[in-house]
C-alpha positions as CSV (number, residue, x, y, z in Angstrom):
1,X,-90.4,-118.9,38.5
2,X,-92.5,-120.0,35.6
3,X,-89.8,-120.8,32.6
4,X,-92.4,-119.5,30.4
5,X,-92.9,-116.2,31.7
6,X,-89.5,-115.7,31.8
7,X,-89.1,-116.5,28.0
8,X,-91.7,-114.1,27.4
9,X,-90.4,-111.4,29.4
10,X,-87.1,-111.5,27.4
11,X,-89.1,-111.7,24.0
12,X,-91.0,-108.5,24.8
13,X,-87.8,-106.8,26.3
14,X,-86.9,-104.4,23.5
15,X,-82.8,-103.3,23.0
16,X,-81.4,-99.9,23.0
17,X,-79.8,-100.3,19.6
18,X,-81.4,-102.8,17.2
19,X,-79.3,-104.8,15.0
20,X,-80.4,-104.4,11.5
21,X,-81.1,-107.7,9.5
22,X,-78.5,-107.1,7.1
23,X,-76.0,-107.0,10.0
24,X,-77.4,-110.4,11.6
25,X,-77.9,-112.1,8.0
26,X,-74.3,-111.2,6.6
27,X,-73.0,-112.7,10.6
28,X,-75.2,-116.1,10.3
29,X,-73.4,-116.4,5.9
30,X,-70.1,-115.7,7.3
31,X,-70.1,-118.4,10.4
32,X,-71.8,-120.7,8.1
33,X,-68.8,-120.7,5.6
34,X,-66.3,-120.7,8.5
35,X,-68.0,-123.7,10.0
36,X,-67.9,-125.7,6.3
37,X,-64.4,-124.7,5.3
38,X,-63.0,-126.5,8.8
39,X,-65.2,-129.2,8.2
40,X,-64.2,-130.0,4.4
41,X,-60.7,-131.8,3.8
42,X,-59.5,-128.7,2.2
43,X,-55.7,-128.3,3.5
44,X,-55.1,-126.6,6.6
45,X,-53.8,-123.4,5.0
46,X,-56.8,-123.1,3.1
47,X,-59.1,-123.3,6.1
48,X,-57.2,-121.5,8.5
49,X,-57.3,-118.7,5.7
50,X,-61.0,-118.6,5.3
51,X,-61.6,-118.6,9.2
């Protein structure tokens, strides 16, 4: 099976319920600020807080 085809195949693939952008852009804000606070040296009730 040609890797490429199979990329394609799941691109054109469309899903029963669409995910509307401010769903998927509010997601990607909220696991980028979850992902800095445990990387900062903020105390470990602060960043257990904000995750």
């Amino acid at each position: 099976m040609d890797p490429m085809s199979s990329y394609n195949d799941m691109k054109s693939h469309t899903t029963p319920i669409p995910t509307p952008v401010s769903v998927r852009l509010s997601s990607s804000v909220l696991v980028g600020a979850a992902i800095a606070s445990l990387t900062t040296d903020l105390a470990p009730a602060v960043k257990f807080s904000v995750t």
